[in-house]
N, C-alpha and C positions, 0 to 999 in steps of 0.2 A: 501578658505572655500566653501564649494558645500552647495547649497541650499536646507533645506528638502523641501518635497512637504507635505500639508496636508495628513493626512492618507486616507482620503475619497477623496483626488485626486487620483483619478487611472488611468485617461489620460491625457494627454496635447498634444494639437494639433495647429501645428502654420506652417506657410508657412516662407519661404527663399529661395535663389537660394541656389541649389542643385547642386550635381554634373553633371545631364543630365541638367540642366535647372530649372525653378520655380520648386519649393517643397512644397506640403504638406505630413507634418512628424503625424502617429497620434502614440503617444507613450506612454507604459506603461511600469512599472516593475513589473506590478502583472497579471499572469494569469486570475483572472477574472476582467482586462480591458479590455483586448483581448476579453474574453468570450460577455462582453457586447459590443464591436464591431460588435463582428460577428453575437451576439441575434439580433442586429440593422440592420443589413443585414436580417437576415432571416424573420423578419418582414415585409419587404419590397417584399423580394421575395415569399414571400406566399400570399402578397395580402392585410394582415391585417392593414395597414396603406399604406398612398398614399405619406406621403413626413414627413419628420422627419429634425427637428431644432437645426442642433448642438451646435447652439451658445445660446440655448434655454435651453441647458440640465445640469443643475446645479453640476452635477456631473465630469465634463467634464471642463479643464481650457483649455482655447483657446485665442491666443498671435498672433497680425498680422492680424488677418480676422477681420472683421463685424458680417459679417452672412456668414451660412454654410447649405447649403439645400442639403439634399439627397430625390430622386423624384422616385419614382415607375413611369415610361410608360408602357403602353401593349406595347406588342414583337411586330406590326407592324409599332410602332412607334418610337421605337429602333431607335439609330443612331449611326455612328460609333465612331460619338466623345462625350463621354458620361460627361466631367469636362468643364465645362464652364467658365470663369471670366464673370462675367455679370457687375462690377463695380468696378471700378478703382480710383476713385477721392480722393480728401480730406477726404470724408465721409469714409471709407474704402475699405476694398476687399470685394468683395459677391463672391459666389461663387454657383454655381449651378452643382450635380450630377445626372445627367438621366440616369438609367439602368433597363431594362425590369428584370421581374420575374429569368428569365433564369441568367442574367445580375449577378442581385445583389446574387445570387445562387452561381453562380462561385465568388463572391468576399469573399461570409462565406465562401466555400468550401477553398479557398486557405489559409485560417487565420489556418486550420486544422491542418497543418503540427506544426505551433507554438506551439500550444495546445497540440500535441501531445509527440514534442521533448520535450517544456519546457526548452529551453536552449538559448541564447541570438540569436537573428534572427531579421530578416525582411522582409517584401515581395509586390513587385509592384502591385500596384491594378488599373493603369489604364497606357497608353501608353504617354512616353515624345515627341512622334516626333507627335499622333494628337490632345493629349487633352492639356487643355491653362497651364494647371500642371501636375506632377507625386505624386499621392498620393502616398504613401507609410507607411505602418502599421510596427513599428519595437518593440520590446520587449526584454529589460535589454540591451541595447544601448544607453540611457541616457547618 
């Protein structure tokens, strides 16, 4: 028997090893979870918020993390490994995402294609060989 999700659950986001390595999976089966993804991104890449609370966001079920920080830097502060594990213990995972304007720009831009096909997909939003995970946004892959 498969488990429903609340109707106002429209993502679930949880970490496990994956097939390159550590995974974070952030998953929907409704176009506007994705949508609100990407609104999250763009928030970030415009400037209007400096650091956003995944594990903070009620709407949002998340399995395996602690906490989930997505961080606006200025572009000179940019780095090229932008996913962090900052915490490993008992207490749980933390996790920290640093991407300049430009950064979190190209992570909405690439969620595009979902949005646009509308048809079960997925798409890598940070590198397995530098960052301490591969996040990865997937949609009707549940």
């Amino acid at each position: 028997m498969t488990e429903k999700r609340d109707s106002d659950q429209k993502i679930l986001i949880s970490f496990g090893e994956g097939a390159y390595g550590p995974s974070i999976r952030i998953e929907s089966c409704s176009i506007e979870g994705i949508m609100e993804i990407r609104n999250l991104f763009l928030e970030l890449a415009a400037g209007r918020v400096r650091e956003i609370r995944l594990h903070e966001i009620g709407s949002l079920k998340i399995e395996d993390i602690k906490e989930f920080f997505l961080k606006y830097v200025p572009g000179e502060r940019a780095h090229r490994k932008t996913l962090k594990l900052a915490q490993t213990a008992s207490k749980g995972l933390i996790f920290h995402w640093e991407r300049s304007s430009e950064g979190w720009m190209e992570c909405a831009e690439l969620l595009e294609g979902i949005l646009q096909d509308q048809s079960p997909g997925h798409q890598y939003l940070t590198d397995e060989a530098i960052d301490d995970a591969l996040v990865i946004v997937s949609f009707m892959e549940l």
